[in-house]
N, C-alpha and C positions, 0 to 999 in steps of 0.2 A: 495637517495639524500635528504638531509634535508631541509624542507619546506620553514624556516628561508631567501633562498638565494629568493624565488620566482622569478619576473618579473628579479631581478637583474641580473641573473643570464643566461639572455636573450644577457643580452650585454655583458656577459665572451664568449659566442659561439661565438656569433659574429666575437669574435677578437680571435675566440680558437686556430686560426693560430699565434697568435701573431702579425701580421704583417700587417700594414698600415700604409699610409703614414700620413709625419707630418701634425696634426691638423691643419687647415686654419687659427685661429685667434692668431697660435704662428708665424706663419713666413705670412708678406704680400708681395703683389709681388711690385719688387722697381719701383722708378718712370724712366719713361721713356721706360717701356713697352710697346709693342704694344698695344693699346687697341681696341675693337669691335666694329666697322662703324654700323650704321643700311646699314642691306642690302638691305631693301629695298630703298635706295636709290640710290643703282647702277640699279635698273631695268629696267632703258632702255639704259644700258651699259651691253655690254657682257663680265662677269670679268671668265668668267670659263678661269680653267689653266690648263695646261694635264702635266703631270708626269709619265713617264713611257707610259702605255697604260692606265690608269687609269686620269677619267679627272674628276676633281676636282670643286666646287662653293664654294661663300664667305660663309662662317658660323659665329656664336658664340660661342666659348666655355664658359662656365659659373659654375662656383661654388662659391656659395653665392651670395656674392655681387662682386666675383672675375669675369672681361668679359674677354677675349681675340680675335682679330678676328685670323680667319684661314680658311683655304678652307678643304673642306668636299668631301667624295668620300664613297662608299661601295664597297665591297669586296666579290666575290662569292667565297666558299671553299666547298667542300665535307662534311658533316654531320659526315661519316665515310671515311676518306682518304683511306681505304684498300677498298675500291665501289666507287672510282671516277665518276660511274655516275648515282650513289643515290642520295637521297635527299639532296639540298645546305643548307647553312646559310649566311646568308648575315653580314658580319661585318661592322661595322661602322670605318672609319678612316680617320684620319685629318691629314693635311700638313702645317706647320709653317713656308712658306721660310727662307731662310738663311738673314738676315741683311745685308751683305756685299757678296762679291764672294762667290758661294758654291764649296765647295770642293766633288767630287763625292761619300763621301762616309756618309749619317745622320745617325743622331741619332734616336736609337727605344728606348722612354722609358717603362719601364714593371713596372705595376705598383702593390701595395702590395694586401695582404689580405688573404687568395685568394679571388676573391669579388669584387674586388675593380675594378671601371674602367680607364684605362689611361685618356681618352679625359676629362672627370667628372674631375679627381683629378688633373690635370699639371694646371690649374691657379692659382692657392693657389701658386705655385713652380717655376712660369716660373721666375721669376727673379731669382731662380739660375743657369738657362740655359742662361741666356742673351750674358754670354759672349762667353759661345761655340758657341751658335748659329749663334754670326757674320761671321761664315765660314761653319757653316751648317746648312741642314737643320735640322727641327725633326719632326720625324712622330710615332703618336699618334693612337695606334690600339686598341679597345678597344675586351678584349679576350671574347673569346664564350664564352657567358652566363651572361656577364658585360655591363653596359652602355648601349648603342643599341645596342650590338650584340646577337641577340636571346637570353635576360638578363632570365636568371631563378632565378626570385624574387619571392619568397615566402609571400606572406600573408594570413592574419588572415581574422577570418569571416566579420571582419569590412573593409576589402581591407586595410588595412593597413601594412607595412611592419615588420615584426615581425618572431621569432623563434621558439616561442610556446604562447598559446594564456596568456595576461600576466593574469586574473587573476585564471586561473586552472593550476597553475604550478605543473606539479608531473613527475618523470619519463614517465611515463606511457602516459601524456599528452605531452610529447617532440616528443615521438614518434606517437603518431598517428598526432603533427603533420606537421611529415618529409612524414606519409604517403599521406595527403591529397594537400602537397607541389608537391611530385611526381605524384598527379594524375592530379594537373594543367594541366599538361605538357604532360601528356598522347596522343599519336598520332597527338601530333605539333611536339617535336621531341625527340631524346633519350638520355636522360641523362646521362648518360653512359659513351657519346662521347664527353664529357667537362675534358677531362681530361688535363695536363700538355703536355703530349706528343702529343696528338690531337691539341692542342696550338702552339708548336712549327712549327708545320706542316705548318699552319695557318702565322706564324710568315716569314715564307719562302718563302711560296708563294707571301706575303705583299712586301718580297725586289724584289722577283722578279718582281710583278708590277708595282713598280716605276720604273726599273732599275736598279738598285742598283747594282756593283756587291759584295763589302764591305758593313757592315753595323756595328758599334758602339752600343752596347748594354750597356743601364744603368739599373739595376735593383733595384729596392729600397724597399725592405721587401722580403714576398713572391716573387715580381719579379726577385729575385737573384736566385732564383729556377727554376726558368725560363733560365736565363741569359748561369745559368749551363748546362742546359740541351740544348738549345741552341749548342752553345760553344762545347756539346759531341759530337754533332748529325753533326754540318753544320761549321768545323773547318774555311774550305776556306773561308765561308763568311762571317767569323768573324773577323776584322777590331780588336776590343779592346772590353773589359768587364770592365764595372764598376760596384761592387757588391757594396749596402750600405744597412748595417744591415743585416750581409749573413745570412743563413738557408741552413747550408750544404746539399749534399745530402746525406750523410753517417750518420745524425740524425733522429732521431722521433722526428717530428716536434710537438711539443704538450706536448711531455715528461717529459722536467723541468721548464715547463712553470712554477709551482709553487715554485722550488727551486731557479730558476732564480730570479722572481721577488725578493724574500728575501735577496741575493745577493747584487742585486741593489737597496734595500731601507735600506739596512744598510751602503750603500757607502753612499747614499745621505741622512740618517740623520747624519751621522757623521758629515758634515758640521755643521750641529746646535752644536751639543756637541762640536766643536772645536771653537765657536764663542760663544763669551763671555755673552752678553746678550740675543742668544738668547738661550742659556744653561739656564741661571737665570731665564729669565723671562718664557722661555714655559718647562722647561723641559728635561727629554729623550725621545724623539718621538716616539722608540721604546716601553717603557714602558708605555706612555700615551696613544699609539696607543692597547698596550695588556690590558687596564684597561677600554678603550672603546667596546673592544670586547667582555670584558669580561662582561659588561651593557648589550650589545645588546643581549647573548646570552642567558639572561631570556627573550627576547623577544622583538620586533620591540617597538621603543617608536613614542609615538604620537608626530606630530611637524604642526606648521603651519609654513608655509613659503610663498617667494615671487618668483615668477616662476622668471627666470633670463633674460628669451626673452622678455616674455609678461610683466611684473610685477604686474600680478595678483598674488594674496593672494591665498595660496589655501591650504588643509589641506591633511597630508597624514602619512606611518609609516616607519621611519627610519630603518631600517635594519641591519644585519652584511653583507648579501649581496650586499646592497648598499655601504656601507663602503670598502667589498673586491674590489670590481668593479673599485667604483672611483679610491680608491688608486694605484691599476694596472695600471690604464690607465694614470693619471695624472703623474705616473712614466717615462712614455715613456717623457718628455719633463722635467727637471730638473726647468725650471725658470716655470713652473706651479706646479710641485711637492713641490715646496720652500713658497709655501702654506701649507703644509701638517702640521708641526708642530703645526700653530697656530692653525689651525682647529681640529687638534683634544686636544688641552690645553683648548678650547672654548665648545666644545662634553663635554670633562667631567666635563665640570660647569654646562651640561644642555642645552648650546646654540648648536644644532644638526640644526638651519636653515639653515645655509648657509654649511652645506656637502649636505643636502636634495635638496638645488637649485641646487647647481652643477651636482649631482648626476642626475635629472631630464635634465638639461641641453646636458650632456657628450650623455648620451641614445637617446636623440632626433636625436644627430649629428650623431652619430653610425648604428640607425636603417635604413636609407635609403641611407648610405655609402657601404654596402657590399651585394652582392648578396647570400642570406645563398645558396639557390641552387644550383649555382656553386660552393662554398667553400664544401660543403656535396659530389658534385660529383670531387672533384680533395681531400678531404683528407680522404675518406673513398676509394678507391683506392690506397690510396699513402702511407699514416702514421698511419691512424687507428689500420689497420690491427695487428701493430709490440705493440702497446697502450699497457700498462697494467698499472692496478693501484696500486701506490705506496702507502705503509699504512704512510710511513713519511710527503708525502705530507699534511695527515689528521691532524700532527699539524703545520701548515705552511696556512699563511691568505687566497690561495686560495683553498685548502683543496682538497678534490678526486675529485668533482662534474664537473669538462670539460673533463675530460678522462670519466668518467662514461658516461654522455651524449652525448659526442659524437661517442663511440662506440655503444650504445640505438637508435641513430638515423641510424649511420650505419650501423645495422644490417638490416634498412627496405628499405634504399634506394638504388636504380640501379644503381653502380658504376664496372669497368671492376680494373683488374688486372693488378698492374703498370708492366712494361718492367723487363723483367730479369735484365738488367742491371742498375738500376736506379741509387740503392745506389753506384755503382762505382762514385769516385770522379774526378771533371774537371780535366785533365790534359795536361802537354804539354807545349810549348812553347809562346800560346797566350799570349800579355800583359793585366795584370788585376790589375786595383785599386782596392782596400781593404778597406772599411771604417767602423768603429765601432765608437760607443760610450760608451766613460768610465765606463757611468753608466746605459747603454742598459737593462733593463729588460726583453728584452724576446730572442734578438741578441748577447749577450755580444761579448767583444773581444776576446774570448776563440774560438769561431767559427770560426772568422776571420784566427787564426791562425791554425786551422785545415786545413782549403783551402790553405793555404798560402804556407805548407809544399810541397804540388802537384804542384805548378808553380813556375817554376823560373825565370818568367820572370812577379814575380808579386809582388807589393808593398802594406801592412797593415799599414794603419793611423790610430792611435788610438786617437779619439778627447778627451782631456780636458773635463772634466763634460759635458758633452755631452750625450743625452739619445738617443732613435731610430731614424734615419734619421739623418745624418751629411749634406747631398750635400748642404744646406744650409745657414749653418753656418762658421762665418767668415769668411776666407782667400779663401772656399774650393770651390767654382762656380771658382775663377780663376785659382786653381791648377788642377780643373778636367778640363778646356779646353786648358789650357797646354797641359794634359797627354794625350788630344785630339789631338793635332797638331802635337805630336813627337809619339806616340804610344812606349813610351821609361820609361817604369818606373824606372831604372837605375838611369838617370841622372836628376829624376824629382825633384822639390825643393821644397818639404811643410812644408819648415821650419816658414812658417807664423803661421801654426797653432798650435804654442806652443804657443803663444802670449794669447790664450785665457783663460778665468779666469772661476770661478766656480758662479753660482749663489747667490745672496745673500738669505737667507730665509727672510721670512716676517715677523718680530715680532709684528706685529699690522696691522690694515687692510690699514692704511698709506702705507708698505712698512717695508722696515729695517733700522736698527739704520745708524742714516749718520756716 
């Protein structure tokens, strides 16, 4: 792997699953949310709540500056389910009551990555649960090895969160260190057993201890992986599935991660070239973007910039790797992608500050967002395996270097052998929403409808300029707790979400032409 991508290339692993949910500072949560009480001023009130057999206290959820209150409870399961009375793990998980009457059957969201944790990620989001919620509950489980549940978080000699130390980046350096990440973890517990199917177990046990005897499953990224296998395993206590941004099982997850993105950044500069001014005034985005690459690849250009949190000055060296990175990521969200053109019309005059803030920016939010431990022990078990690398992808912006390295790490790390039947696809008569975005880079709607053809009692929404994570956007909090109340995707109605328009790009740092 070529040198060129270094530290940047930290945060392609990261997300080498593709799959996490929407950025915090694209979607806020609406008002009229619940929000987070200090608890400590219930304590000389006794506010615990019992659910099932599991009894519950007021907590915080928190991500950013996102609070939410919720009652808090842990969860014992088996380490290894096949030795029910070996060593536990204790999972963390929250309960959101219902707003209004609950219906006896909540919601489980599954959240992406793999990595990612439910309780961590649902505030940034809970305003698109508002409206189902007024008749349910939801409960927020956050998977072995994520969030508090025995998180297998990798870091660096600085304790820092990180994938390989950033500045010895080499293959060679990825890998020793996935080794010194596994030996964290050495004799607390086995890695092995963070797998998906291990998860699901986990996920079962969670309805039985509230009582549940239905349970609503939303998956959104990686958690539709979940959703599925769910769904294979535990038919009867499956109420309804809502997959958003699937990731078949019948895929290599990881496979066209490169061809995909390409895909979806030639839908979403076509927008420019089909608009007037900003055709004239930036360009082909594609071309401007191959004429920066082609800068970068004599070599990192020197840039000072102003950190984007801090606004500190500071000095550092642009990249093609930093350039691949952002551009991937900023993909996933079309009204942040709608950036893209000007920034790089501005690159090739020289002005490379403001991709370098970002760029520093995106990595910040990324590196303490995903558990690499857990994501190394559920896709080097799962997807690794099937990996190979495609020499096309080498002319293609994110080139061989995530199949390379993630098969370099998983050759050192303790992962078991997924299920003979994995890649079998959901089937059967369950109802399941379907959600893609038009211009999905790493989900497209081509997936959706791979699933789609196995259920017939399932409906694919394909959103309008729409990039990963739909449950968000416009019309669709109220048509997914529709499809909540009828479990009927038949006679469901989402004719709202024609109504929505495509991004404008940005021809100047104002904004776009009125």
């Amino acid at each position: 792997m070529q040198d060129k991508h270094k530290k940047w290339l930290n945060a392609a692993v990261l997300v080498a699953a593709g799959v996490f949910l929407a950025k915090p500072y694209l979607f806020k949560e609406e008002k009229g949310t619940e929000k987070a009480k200090p608890v400590a001023a219930a304590a000389k009130v006794n506010l615990s709540r019992k659910l099932g057999s599991l009894s519950f206290k007021p907590c915080t959820l928190a991500q950013g500056a996102e609070t939410l209150m919720a009652f808090c409870s842990t969860l014992q399961v088996p380490e290894d389910h096949a030795n029910p009375n070996g060593r536990k793990l204790s999972l963390a998980i929250s309960w959101l009551p219902a707003t209004g009457e609950a219906e006896p059957d909540p919601i489980f969201m599954l959240a992406g990555g793999p990595g990612q944790a439910a309780r961590g990620s649902f505030p940034s989001l809970a305003g698109a649960f508002a409206e189902a919620r007024k008749k349910r509950h939801i409960i927020l489980l956050d998977q072995r090895g994520t969030g508090d549940s025995s998180p297998l978080k990798c870091v660096n000699e600085q304790g820092n969160s990180a994938v390989v130390d950033d500045e010895d980046y080499t293959p060679e350096a990825a890998v020793d260190f996935a080794k010194r990440c596994a030996a964290q973890f050495e004799g607390k517990v086995a890695v092995q057993h963070f797998s998906s199917t291990d998860a699901i177990q986990d996920l079962d046990a969670a309805r039985k201890a509230i009582g549940a005897a239905q349970i609503n499953l939303i998956g959104i990224s990686y958690g539709t992986r979940m959703a599925q296998l769910y769904g294979k395993r535990y038919p009867k206590q499956t109420r309804t599935i809502t997959i958003d941004g699937i990731a078949p099982l019948e895929i290599v997850l990881g496979q066209d991660h490169a061809k995909n993105l390409e895909s979806s950044l030639d839908m979403q500069f076509a927008q420019c070239s089909k608009d007037k001014v900003c055709r004239e005034k930036l360009g082909d985005p594609r071309a401007q973007l191959n004429t920066l690459l082609a800068t970068l690849a004599k070599g990192p250009v020197p840039v000072r910039y102003r950190d984007a949190l801090t606004g500190e000055w500071k000095d550092g060296q642009f990249s093609s790797g930093h350039l691949a990175v952002l551009t991937r990521l900023l993909a996933y969200q079309p009204i942040a992608a709608s950036l893209l053109p000007l920034q790089f019309s501005e690159a090739n005059k020289g002005n490379v500050d403001s991709l370098m803030a970002l760029s520093e920016m995106v990595n910040r939010d990324i590196s303490d967002m995903i558990m690499h431990g857990m994501q190394l022990s559920v896709m080097c078990g799962e997807d690794v395996p099937d990996l190979v690398v495609d020499p096309e992808d080498s002319k293609r912006l994110l080139g061989t270097g995530l199949v390379e390295l993630m098969k370099a790490q998983c050759a050192v790390w303790p992962h078991k052998a997924r299920p003979a039947d994995y890649r079998t696809p959901l089937k059967g008569d369950l109802p399941v929403l379907i959600l893609s975005g038009e211009f999905d880079p790493v989900t497209p709607p081509r997936y959706g409808d791979m699933v789609a053809k196995h259920l017939p009692n399932s409906k694919h929404i394909i959103a309008k300029g729409t990039g990963h994570n739909v449950l968000p956007i416009g019309c669709m909090p109220k048509v997914f707790a529709s499809f909540l109340d009828t479990a009927d995707t038949k006679k469901l109605d989402s004719g709202c979400m024609d109504k929505l328009t495509y991004a404008s790009m940005f021809t100047g740092y104002y904004g776009s032409e009125p």
